[in-house]
C-alpha positions, 0 to 999 in steps of 0.5 A: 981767883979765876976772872969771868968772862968779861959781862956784855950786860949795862951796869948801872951800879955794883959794889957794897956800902959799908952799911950793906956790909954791916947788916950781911953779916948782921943777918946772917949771925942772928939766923945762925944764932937763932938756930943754934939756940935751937929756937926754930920751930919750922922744918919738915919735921921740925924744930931744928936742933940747937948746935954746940958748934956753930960759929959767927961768920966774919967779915973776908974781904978776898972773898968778898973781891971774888964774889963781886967779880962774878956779880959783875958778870951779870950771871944767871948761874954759880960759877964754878967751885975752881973759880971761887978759889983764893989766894989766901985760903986753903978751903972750898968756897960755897954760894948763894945767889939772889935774883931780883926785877922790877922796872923801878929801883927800890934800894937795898934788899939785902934783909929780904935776899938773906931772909928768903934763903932762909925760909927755906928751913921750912922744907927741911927735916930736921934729921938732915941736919947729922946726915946732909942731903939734897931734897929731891922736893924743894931748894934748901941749899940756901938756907943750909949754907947759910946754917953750916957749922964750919963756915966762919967766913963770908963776903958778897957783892952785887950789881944793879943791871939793865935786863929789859927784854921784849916779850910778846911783841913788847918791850919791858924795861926792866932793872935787875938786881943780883946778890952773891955772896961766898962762903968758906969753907962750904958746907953742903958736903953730903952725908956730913952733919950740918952741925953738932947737935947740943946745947948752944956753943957748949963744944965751940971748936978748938981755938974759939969760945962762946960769942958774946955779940951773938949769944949761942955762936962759937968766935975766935975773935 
């Protein structure tokens, strides 16, 4: 893995409980389930597609390293595809990134990080998910990551920063939160199809079968 630059920004608190590691995962394995079943009426058009192939993300500590050493940075952007590279995996690593401020602490919001990225399926037309592109109107890189078939794994990380600024004369003291989290491998791959469109886990990739901790996902576990 690449370092980042070192970060000039004022941590007050970085890394993941294993309680916040534990509701990534569960979060993100209910959204992914809940498509698969094809239970998701949103989209434009909608609904989604149920998925024959998609299958439950599992924890990847590497990943997970790398992404807290971008989150640590404080950035404002993704870093690069090169930089997310990793020593025990072949595959191109995606990204989702979560930005928050307020002048308080107000604890984890991880369920409200995962949830936002997600409701981004109410710009996405259903038909996207055999030929992927970007939409020229709205983000859905999110929540497409978040849905793409071929990703099994994901690890994130996060900081807790001083961002005070002045604005018009005034200082605001200000407190920042930033959510990465990492994915391998990446989707979002352009005219590559999303998942395949069928009944729940009825074509789970070789080497995998039907979840049973969530019912419509393919696991190898």
């Amino acid at each position: 893995m690449c370092k980042p630059t070192p970060s000039s920004c004022s941590v007050y608190q970085e890394g993941l409980t294993s309680t916040e590691r534990h509701q990534i995962l569960l979060s993100h394995n209910n959204y992914r389930a809940k498509v698969a079943r094809g239970e998701e009426a949103e989209g434009l058009p909608g609904p989604q597609y149920s998925a024959a192939d998609m299958q439950q993300l599992a924890w990847n500590e590497e990943l997970a390293q790398v992404a807290q050493a971008w989150a640590s940075a404080c950035p404002d952007y993704h870093d690069c595809h090169d930089c997310r590279k990793l020593l025990s995996r072949s595959y191109y690593v995606g990204q989702n990134i979560f930005y928050e401020w307020s002048s308080s602490n107000p604890g984890s919001v991880w369920e409200t990080a995962i949830r936002l990225w997600y409701e981004e399926v109410k710009y996405v037309p259903n038909f996207l998910v055999e030929n992927f592109r970007m939409m020229d109107h709205a983000v859905i890189g999110h929540y497409t990551q978040l849905v793409w078939a071929d990703t099994k794994e994901i690890g994130c990380g996060a900081v807790y920063h001083d961002c005070s600024k002045v604005f018009r004369g005034k200082s605001w003291k200000l407190k920042c939160k930033i959510y990465v989290c990492n994915y391998g491998p990446t989707g979002n791959y352009v005219r590559k199809p999303m998942y395949t469109i069928g009944p729940a886990a009825s074509s789970c990739p070789e080497g995998s079968h039907p979840s049973l901790e969530y019912p419509g996902l393919c696991t190898s576990h």
